[in-house]
C-alpha positions as CSV (number, residue, x, y, z in Angstrom):
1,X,-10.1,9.8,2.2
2,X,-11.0,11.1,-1.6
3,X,-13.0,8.4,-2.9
4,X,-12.5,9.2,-7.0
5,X,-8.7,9.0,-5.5
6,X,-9.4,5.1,-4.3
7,X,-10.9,3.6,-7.4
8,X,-8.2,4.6,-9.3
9,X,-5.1,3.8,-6.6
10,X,-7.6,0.4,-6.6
11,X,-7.9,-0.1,-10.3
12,X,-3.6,0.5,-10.7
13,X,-2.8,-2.1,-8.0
14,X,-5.7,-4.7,-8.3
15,X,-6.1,-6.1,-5.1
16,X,-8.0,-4.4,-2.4
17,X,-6.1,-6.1,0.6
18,X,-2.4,-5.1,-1.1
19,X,-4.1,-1.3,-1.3
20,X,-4.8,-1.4,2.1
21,X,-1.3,-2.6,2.9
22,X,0.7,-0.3,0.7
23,X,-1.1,2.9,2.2
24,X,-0.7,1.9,5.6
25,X,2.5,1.9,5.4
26,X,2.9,4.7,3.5
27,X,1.0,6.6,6.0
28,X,3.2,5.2,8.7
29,X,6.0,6.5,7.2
30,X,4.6,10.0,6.9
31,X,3.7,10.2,10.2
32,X,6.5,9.0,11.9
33,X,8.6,10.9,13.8
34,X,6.1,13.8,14.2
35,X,5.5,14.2,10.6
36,X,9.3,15.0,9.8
37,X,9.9,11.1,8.9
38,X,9.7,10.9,5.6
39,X,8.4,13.8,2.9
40,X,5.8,13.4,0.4
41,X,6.5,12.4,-2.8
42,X,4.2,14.5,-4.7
43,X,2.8,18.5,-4.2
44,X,0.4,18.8,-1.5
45,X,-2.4,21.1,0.2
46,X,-2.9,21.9,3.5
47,X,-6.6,20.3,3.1
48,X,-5.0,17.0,2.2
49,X,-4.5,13.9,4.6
50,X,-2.1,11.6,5.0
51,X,-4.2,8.2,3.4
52,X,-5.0,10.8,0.2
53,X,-1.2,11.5,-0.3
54,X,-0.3,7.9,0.2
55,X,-3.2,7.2,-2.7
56,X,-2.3,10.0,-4.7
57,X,1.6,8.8,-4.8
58,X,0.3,5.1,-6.0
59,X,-1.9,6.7,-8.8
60,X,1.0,9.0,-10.3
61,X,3.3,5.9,-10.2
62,X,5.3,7.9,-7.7
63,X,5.5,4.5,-5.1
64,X,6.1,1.1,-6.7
65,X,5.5,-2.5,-5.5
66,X,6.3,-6.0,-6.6
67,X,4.1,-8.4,-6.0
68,X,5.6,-11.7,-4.1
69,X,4.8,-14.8,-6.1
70,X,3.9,-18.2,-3.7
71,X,6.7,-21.3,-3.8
72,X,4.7,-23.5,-6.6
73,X,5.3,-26.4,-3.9
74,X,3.0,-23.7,-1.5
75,X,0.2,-24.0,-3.8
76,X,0.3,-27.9,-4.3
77,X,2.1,-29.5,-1.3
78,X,-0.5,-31.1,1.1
79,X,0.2,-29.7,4.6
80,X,2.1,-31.8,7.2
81,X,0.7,-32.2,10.5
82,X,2.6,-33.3,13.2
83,X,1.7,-36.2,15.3
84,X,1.8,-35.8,19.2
């Protein structure tokens, strides 16, 4: 994996552990079905892997995410434990 191409996927998305998650996916879905799943989204190289397209798509705003806010009641509610 190119590492100038991880600080800046990692400075566009913010959080290290939704990186991860968005570009294991992506890479999921590149290699499925013997590579013939789904096409990158940007030019490649024959030199290039699969984790530095994934990265390469998230720093040329090629793949998009939305983050998922938490229930406010999630962030304040004490948890309920059940008796038994």
């Amino acid at each position: 994996m190119n590492a100038e191409l991880s600080k800046k996927a990692a400075e566009k998305v913010g959080n290290p552990n939704i990186l991860v998650n968005l570009i294991s996916r992506r890479v999921r879905q590149l290699n499925s079905a013997g590579g013939t799943g789904s096409r990158p989204l940007i030019e490649t190289t024959p030199s290039m892997g699969v984790a530095d397209i994934a990265l390469l798509e998230i720093v040329e705003d090629k793949m998009s995410w939305e983050p998922i806010p938490a229930a406010p009641e999630e962030l304040t509610a004490p948890k309920k434990r059940k008796r038994g």
